[in-house]
LOMIMAR-727569 format. One record per atom (N, C-alpha, C, O): atom name; x, y, z. Coordinates in pm, whole numbers, plus 50000, padded with zeros to 5 digits. Example, Ala and Ser with C-alpha at 12.3 -4.5 7.8 and 13.67 -1.06 7.14 Angstrom:
% residues 2
NODE   atomo       u       v       w
NODE       N   51319   49431   50780
NODE      CA   51230   49550   50780
NODE       C   51320   49670   50780
NODE       O   51424   49668   50846
NODE       N   51285   49775   50708
NODE      CA   51367   49894   50714
NODE       C   51290   50003   50787
NODE       O   51341   50114   50804
This chain:
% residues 80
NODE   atomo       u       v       w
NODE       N   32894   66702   15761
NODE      CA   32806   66816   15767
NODE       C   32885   66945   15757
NODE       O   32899   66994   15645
NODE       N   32941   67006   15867
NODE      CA   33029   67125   15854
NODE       C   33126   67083   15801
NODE       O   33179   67182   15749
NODE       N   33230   66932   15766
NODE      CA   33330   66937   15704
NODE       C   33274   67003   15536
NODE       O   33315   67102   15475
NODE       N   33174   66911   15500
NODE      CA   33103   66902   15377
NODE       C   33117   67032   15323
NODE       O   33186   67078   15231
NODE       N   33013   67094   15421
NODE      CA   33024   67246   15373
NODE       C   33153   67355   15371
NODE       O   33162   67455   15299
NODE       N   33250   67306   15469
NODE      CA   33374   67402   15433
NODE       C   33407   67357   15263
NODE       O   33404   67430   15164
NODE       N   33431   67245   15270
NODE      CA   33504   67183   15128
NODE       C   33429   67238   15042
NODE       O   33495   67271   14944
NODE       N   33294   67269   15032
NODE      CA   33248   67320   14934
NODE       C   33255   67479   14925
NODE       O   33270   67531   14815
NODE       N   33243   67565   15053
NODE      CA   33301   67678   14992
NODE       C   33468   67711   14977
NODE       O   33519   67823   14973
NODE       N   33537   67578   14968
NODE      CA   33655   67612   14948
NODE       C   33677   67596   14799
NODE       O   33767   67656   14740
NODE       N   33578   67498   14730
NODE      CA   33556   67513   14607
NODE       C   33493   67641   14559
NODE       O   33534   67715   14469
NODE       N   33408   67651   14620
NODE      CA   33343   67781   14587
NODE       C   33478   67911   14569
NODE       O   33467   67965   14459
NODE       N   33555   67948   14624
NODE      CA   33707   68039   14624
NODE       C   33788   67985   14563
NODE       O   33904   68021   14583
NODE       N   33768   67893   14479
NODE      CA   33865   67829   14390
NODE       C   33965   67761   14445
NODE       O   34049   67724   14363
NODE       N   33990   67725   14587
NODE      CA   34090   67696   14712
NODE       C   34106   67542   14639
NODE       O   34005   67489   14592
NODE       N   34203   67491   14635
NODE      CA   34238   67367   14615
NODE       C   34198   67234   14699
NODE       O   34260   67194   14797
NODE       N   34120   67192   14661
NODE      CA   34066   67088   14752
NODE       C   34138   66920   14703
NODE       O   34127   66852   14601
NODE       N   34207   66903   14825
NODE      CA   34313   66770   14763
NODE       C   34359   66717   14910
NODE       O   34365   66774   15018
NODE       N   34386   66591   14869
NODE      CA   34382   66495   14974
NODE       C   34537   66532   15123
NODE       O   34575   66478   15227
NODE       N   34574   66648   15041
NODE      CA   34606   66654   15167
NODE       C   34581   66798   15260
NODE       O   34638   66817   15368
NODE       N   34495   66885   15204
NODE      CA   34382   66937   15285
NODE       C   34311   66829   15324
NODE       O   34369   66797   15427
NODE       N   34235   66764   15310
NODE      CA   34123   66674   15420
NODE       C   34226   66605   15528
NODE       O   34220   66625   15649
NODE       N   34328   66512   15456
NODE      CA   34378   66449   15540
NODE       C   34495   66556   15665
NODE       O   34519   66513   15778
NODE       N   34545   66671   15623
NODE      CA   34570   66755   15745
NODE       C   34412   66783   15821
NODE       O   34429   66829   15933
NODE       N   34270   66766   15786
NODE      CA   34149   66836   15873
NODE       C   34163   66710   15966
NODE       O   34162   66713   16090
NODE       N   34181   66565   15859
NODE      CA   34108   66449   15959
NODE       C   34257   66425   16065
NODE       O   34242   66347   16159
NODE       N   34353   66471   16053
NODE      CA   34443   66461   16140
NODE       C   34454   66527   16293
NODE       O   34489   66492   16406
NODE       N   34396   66652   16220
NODE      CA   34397   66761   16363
NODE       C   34289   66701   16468
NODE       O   34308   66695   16590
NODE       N   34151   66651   16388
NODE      CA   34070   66587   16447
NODE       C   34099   66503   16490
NODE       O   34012   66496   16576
NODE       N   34175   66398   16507
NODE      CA   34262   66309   16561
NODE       C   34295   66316   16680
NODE       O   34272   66236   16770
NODE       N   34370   66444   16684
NODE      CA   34459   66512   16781
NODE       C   34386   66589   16878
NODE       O   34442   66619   16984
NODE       N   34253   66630   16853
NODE      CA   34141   66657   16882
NODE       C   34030   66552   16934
NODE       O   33913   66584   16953
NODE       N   34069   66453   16950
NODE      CA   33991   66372   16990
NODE       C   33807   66398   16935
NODE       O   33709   66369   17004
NODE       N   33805   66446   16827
NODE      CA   33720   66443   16746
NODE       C   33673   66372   16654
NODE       O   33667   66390   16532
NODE       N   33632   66271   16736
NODE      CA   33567   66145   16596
NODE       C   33479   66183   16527
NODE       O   33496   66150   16410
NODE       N   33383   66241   16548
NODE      CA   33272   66231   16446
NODE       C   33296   66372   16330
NODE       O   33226   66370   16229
NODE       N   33368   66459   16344
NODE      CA   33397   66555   16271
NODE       C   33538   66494   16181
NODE       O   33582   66558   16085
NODE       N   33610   66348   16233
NODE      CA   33677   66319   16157
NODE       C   33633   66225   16058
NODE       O   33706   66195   15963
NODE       N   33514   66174   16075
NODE      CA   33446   66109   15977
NODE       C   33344   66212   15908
NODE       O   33288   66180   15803
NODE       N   33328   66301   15953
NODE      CA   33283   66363   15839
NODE       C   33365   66435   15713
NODE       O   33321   66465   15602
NODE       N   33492   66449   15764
NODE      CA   33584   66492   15659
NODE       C   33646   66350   15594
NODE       O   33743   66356   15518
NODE       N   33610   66274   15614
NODE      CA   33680   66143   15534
NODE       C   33551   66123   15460
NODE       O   33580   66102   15343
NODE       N   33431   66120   15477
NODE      CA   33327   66100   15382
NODE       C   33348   66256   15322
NODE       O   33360   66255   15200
NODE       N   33353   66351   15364
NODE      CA   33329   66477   15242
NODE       C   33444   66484   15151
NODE       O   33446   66551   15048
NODE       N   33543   66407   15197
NODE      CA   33654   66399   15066
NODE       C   33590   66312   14973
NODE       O   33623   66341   14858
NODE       N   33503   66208   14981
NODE      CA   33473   66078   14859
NODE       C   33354   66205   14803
NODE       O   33326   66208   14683
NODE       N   33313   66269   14866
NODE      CA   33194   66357   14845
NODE       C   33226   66454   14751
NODE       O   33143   66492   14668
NODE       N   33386   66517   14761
NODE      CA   33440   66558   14663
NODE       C   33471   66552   14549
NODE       O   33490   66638   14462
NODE       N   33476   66411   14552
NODE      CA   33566   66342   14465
NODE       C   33651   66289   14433
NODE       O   33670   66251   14318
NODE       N   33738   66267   14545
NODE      CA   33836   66210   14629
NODE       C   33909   66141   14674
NODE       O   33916   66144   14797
NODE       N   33981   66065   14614
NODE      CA   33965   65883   14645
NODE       C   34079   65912   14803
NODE       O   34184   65974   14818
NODE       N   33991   65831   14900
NODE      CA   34073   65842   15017
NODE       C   34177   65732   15012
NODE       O   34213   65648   14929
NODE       N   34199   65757   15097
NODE      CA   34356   65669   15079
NODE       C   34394   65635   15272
NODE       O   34333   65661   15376
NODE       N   34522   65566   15241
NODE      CA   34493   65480   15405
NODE       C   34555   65569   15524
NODE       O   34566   65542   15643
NODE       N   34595   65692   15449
NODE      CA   34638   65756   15595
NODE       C   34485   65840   15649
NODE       O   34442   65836   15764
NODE       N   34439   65894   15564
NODE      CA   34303   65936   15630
NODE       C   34262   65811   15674
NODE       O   34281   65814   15796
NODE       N   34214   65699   15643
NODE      CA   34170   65625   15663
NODE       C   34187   65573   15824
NODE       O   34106   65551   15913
NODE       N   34313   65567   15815
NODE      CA   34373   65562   15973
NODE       C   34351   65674   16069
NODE       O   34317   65653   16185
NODE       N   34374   65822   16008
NODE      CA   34360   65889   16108
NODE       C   34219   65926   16181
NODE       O   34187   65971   16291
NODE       N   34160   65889   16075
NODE      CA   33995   65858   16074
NODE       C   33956   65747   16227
NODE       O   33881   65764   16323
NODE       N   34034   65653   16195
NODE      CA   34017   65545   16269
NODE       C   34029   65546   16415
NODE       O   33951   65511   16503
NODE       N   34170   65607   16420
NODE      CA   34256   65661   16529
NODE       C   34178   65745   16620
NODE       O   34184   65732   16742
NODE       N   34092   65846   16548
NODE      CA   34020   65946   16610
NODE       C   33896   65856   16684
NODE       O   33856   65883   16797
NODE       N   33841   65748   16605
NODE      CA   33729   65683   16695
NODE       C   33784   65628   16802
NODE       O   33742   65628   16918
NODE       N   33924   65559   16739
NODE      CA   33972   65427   16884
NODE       C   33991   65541   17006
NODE       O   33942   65502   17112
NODE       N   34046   65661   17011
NODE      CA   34090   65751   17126
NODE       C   33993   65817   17159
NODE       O   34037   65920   17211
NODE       N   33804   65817   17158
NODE      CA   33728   65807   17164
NODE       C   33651   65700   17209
NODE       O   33541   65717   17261
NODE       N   33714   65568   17190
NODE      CA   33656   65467   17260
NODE       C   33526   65401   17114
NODE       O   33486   65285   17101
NODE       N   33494   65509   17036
NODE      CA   33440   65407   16956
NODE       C   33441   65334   16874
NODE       O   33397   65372   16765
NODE       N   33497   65185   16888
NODE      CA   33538   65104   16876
NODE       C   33492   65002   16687
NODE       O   33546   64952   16589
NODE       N   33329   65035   16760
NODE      CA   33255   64994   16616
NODE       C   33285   65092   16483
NODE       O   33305   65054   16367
NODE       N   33279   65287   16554
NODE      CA   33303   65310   16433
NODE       C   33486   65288   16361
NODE       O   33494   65281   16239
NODE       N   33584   65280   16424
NODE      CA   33664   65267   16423
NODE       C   33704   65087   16354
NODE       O   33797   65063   16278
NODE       N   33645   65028   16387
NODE      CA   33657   64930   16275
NODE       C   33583   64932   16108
NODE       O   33626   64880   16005
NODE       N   33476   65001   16127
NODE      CA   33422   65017   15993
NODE       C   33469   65112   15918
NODE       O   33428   65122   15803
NODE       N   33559   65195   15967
NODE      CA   33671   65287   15860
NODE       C   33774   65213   15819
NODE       O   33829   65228   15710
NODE       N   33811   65114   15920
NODE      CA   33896   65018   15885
NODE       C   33886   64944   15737
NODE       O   33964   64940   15643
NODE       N   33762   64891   15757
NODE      CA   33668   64791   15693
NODE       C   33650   64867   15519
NODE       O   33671   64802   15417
NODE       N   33616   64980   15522
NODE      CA   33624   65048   15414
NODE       C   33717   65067   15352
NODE       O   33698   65124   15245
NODE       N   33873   65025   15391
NODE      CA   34017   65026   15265
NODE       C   33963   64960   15200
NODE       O   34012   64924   15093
């Protein structure tokens, strides 16, 4: 949702949108104990255009397990 929309007005400013802008967003979220804002930046990168790759993928993951949610944290898994 709000990842979605930054990425798009970062397109909108011509800002370079590439996998390692998302994967520094889904990291901080990580570190942030922000799961669900880190799955939204791992889906708004495919949303981009994006092909994710396994470190988002993980940090994606990481952010549910240190959150405790467990289910979503295997189905990011599940998606390499």
């Amino acid at each position: 949702r709000q990842a979605l929309d930054l990425s798009l007005k970062m397109l909108r400013y011509s800002l370079e949108v590439t996998l390692v802008t998302f994967g520094a967003a889904i990291s901080a979220c990580e570190k942030a104990v922000q799961w669900e804002a880190a799955l939204d930046w791992l889906f708004a990168a495919a949303s981009c255009g994006l092909k994710r790759d396994t470190v988002m993928h993980s940090a994606a993951a990481s952010s549910c397990e240190k959150a405790a949610r467990w289910s979503e944290a295997l189905s990011v898994l599940a998606a390499l």
